[in-house]
N, C-alpha and C positions, 0 to 999 in steps of 0.2 A: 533556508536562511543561509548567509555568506559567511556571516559573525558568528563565531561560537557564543554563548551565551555566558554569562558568571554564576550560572550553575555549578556548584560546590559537588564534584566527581565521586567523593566520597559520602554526599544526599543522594545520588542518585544511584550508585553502588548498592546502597542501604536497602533504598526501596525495593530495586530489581532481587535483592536478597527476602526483604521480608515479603512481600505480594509474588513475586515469581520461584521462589527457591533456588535464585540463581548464585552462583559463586563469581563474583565478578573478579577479573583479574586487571581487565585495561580497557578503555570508554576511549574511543577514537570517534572526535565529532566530523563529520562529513557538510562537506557545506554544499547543500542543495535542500531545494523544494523550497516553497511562499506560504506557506500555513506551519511550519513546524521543524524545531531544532532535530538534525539526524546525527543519531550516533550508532556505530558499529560497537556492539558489547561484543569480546572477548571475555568467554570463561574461563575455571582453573583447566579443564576437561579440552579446552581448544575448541569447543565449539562456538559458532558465529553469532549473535542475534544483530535485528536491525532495530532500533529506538526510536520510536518518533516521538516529540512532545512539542503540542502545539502550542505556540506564542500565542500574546493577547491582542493580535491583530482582529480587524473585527474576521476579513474571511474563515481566522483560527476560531471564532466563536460560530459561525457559520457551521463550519464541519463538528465543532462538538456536538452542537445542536443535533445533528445527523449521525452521528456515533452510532445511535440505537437501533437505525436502519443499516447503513451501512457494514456495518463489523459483522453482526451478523449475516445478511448474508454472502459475504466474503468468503465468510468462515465455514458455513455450507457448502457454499459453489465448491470452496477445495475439500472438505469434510465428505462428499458424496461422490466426487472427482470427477464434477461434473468440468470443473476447469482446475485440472491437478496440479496447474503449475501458476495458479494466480497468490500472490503474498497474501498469506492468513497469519490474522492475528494470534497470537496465544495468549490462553487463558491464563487468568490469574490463580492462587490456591482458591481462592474464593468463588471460582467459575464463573467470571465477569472477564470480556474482552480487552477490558482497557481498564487503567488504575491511575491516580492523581498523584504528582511529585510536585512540591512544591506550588501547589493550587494549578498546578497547569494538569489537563489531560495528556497523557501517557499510553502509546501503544505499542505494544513488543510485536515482533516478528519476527519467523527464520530468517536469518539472511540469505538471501539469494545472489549468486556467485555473477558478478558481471556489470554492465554499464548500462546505464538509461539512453536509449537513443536520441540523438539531439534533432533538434527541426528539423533540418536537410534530411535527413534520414528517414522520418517518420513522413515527410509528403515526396517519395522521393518513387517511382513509377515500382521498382522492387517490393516496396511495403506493400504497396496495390494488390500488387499479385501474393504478395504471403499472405495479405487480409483473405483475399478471396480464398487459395487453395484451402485456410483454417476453416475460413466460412462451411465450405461444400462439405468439410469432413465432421459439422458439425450433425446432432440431430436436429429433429424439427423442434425439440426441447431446451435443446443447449440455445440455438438460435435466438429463440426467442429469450433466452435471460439474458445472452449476449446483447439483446435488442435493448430490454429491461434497464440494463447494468448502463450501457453506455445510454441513453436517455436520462438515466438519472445522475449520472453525470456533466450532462450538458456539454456532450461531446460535441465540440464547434471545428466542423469539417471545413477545410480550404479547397479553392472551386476544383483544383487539382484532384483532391481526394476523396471519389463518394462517400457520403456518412453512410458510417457500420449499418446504421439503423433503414437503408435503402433495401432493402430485402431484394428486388430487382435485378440492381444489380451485382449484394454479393451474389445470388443464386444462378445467374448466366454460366 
């Protein structure tokens, strides 16, 4: 989303307090993504979190719907580090992935240092070849959740860039 929201900083402080145990110091909303308001939590401590809470669009009802597949296993793949550097949710005190602020769903995450690659980048003949060298170093396990993961995401490859899920030709 582009628009920060009129989300009252000190409700959402609150909850990240009582469901996360977090000390919140400073909520910096980030404007990206189409299913869900982002904010960058600072804590007392300095450390990072990233916040997603998704609007009432319908795609946001979409992916809540999907919450109970999805989160989990995110949270595996990096949990078992089977992909150690894929964004995992954190648990609530309640050992539930994701928590409700303001009737919206709510999903914490470490922050992760850096910037989303924009289109030119992501079909861009470089990516090709980073996809493949990750491909080859994967197992025949990883692979295949790799294959999993992006299928059920409806990963829509441009003619430029074979889909992950081409076994073929990541594996050449």
């Amino acid at each position: 989303m582009r628009i920060e929201p009129t989300f009252d900083h000190t409700l959402l402080a609150d909850a990240l307090r009582r469901d996360y145990g977090l000390s919140v110091e400073r909520l910096t909303f980030t404007p990206q993504g189409e299913v869900a308001f982002s904010y960058v939590v600072t804590c007392a401590d300095q450390y990072r979190y990233y916040l997603k809470i998704l609007d009432d669009s319908r795609l946001a009802r979409l992916s809540a719907q999907r919450m109970d597949f999805y989160l989990p296993l995110t949270y595996e793949l990096h949990a078992r580090s089977v992909f150690p550097y894929l964004p995992c949710p954190i648990k609530t005190r309640r050992g539930v992935l994701y928590t409700t602020i303001d009737a919206h769903p709510a999903i914490l995450f470490s922050y992760i240092e850096g910037e989303n690659p924009d289109e030119a980048s992501l079909h861009s003949p470089a990516c090709g070849s980073s996809w493949r060298a990750t491909w080859r170093r994967c197992t025949p396990t990883q692979r295949r959740l790799l294959q999993i993961v992006l299928l059920w995401r409806r990963l829509r490859c441009p003619s430029s860039l074979p889909c992950a899920t081409d076994y073929a030709y990541w594996n050449r």
